[in-house]
N, C-alpha and C positions, 0 to 999 in steps of 0.2 A: 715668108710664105703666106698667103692670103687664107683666113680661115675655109674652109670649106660651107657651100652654099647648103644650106636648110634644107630637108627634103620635105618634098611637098604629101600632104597626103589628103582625103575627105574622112568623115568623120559621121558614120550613123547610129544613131540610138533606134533598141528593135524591143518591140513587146507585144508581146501575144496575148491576145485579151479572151478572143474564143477560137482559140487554135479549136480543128476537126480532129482528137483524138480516137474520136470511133466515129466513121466518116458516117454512118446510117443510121447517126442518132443525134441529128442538130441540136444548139442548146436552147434551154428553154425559156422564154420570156420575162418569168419572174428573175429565174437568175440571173442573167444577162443585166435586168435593172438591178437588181444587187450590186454585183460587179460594177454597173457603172456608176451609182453611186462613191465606191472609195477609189475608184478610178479620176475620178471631176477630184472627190477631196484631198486624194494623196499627191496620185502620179502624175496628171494633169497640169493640177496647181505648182508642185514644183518645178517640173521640167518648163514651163511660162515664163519662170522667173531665175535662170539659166545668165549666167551673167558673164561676159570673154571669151564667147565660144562659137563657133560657127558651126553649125553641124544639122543633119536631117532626120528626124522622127518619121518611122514606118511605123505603123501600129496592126497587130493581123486581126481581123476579125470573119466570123464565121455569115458567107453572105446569105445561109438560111434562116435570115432572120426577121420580123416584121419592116412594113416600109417608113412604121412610125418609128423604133429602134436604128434602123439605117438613117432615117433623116436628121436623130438628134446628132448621130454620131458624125456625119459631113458638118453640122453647124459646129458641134465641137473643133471639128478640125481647120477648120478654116482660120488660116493663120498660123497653124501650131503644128498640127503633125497632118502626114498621109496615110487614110485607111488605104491598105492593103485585104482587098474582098475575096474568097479564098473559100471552098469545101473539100479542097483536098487531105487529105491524110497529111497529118502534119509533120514536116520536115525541114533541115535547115536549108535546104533551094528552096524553097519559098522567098524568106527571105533572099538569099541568094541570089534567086531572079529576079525579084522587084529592084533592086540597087543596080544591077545588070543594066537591066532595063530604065533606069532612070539615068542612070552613069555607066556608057560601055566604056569598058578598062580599056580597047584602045584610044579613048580622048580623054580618060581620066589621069586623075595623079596616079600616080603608079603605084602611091601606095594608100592602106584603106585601113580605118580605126572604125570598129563595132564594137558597141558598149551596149549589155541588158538589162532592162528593167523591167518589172513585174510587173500589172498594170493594178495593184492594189498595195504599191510600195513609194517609195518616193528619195529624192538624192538631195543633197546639198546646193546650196544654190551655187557654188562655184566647181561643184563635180566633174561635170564635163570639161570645165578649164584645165581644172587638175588634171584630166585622163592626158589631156592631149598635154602638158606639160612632162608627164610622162616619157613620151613617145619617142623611142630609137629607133629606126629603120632593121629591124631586127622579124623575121620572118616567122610566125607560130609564136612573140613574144606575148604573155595574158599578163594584162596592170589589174591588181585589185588593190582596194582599201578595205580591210580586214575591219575597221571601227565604223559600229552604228551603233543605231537606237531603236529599241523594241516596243512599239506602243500598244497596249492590250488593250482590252475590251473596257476595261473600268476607264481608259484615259491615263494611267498611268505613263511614267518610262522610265527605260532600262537602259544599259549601256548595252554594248554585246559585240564583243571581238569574235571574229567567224574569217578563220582562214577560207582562201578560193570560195567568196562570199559569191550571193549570187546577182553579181553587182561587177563583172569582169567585165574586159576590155581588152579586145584581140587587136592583135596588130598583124596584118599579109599583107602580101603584094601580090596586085592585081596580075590578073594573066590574060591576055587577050583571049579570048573566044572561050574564055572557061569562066562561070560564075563562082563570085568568091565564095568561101566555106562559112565566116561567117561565126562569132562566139558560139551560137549553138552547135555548131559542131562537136566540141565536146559536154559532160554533163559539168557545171562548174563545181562540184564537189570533187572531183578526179581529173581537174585541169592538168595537173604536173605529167599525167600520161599521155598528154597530147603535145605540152610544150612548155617550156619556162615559164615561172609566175614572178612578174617583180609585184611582191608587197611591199606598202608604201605606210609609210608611219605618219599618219595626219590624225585631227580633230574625226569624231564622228560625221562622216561622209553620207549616209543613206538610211534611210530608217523601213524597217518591217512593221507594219499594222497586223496584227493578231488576231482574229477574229475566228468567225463560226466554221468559215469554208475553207480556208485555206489550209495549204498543206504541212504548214510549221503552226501549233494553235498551243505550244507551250513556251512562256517566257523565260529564260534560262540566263536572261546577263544580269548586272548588276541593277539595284533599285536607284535610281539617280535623280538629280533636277532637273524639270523640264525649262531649266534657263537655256541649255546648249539647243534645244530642240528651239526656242523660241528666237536667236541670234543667230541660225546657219543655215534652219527652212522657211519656207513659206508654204502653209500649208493651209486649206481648209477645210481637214479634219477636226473632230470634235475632241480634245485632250483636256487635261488638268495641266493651266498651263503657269498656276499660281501655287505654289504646294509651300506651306509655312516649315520653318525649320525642323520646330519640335514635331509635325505629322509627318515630315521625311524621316526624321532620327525612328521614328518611330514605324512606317511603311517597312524599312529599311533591317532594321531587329527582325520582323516577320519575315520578312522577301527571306532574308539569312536563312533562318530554321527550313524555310519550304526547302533553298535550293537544297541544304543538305539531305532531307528527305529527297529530294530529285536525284540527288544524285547517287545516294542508295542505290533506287529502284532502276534508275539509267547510267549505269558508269561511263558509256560512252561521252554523255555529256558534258560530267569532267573531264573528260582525258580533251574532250574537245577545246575547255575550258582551258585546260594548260597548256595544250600546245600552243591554243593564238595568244596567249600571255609570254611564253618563250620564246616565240618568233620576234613578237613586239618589242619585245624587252632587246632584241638584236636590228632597230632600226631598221630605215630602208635599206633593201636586198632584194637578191634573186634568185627565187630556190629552181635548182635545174630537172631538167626532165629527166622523170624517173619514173618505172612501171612499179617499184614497191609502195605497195598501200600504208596510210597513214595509217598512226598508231591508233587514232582515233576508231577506224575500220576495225581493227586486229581486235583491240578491246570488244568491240558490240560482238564481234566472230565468236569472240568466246565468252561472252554473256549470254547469247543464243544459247549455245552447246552446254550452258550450267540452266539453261529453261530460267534466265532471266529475260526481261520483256525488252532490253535495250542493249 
């Protein structure tokens, strides 16, 4: 009996750079160069160098913004990703629509892989290979790779295993005259109440940059070598990319005592900490969809309710 023919599917990477979350208050210039600054160093530079992968970059940005900021950003893109220009109120048709509209599901493959990235983060140079090696024709199935790396502010890095990281990869099928839903559809913290999550046991896959603005600005994984960061990305951010043994052994002793101080004051943290080291410890797999909240949830629930801060 002849194996069965491959299904076909397209494959888009989406990030939001100045999504309109309060549509009557565009961002502001300074920040915007902010943002594009670790934008060019992190996500930019990796996704460039993208290596067995075919696939299309949307990037959304807010169009009230200078025509000097608009124009660097079309030279950026040229060759590399599609700004998507936008002041609506920010939702997953947006997205949605732009892929819609670039590929309507009746002349496309029928089925469609969207993977997220942050636009001050960055993935492994064979990332999107992996995603799509992944891939079963499996409807509402989310691929994550639970292993990265946390680069702070000093240049430092971290290891940091993060179940339903925010680094997923949905897999639908396309429906004619309906725009797909698109990984943001769900938040990826509480993917399993949307749909199946295969976690996948690899090398450090994606890496979080730590910094002033963003919404994670505590490093929580392990202190490690910036050899793995130096042999999987390409990045042109600014790191410690030569760290001597004895100032590791020793970074390493410190990093120790703080997490345990950390995790005092945040137990969620830990409980975070354990569960992506328990799942790990069980290989690739596919945890099913299910509406009970993780342990990790339960624990901060009732951290709150004892008037702890995590």
């Amino acid at each position: 009996m002849p194996s069965p023919q491959p299904q076909a599917f397209e494959h888009y990477l989406l990030t939001r750079f100045s999504a309109a979350f309060s549509p009557d208050v565009p961002a502001q210039e300074e920040w915007l160069r902010y943002r594009l600054g670790f934008f060019v160093d992190a996500c930019w530079s990796s996704v460039r160098s993208q290596q067995g992968a075919d696939f299309t970059w949307l990037v959304l940005f807010d169009d009230r913004c200078s025509d000097d900021f608009r124009a660097d950003v079309e030279a950026l893109a040229e060759g590399t990703f599609t700004p998507v220009w936008s002041h609506e109120r920010w939702s997953p048709w947006i997205f949605g629509q732009a892929i819609a509209e670039l590929s309507p599901a009746d002349t496309a493959p029928s089925w469609l892989l969207t993977t997220r990235l942050d636009s001050d983060d960055a993935i492994a140079r064979d990332f999107m290979a992996s995603a799509q090696r992944e891939f079963t024709p499996t409807q509402g199935l989310f691929v994550d790779f639970p292993r990265g790396i946390q680069i702070d502010r000093s240049g430092a890095t971290y290891r940091y295993d993060q179940l339903s990281s925010p680094f997923l990869t949905l897999v639908e099928q396309r429906r004619p005259g309906s725009p797909p839903s698109t990984v943001y559809a769900a938040r990826h913290a509480r993917a399993r109440q949307w749909g199946p999550v295969r976690e996948v046991s690899a090398p450090p896959m994606w890496v979080q940059v730590i910094h002033g603005t963003n919404l994670l600005n505590m490093t929580v994984g392990a202190r490690v070598s910036p050899r793995v960061v130096n042999e999987r990305f390409d990045l042109e951010l600014v790191y410690d990319r030569d760290v001597s043994t004895r100032d590791l052994l020793r970074q390493k002793a410190v990093h120790r005592a703080r997490l345990v101080r950390l995790w005092v004051q945040h137990p969620g943290e830990m409980t975070k900490w354990a569960e992506a080291r328990y799942w790990r410890l069980r290989g690739t797999h596919v945890r099913p969809q299910g509406t009970t909240p993780p342990l990790t949830e339960v624990v901060k629930a009732g951290a709150a309710r004892l008037g702890w801060r995590r």
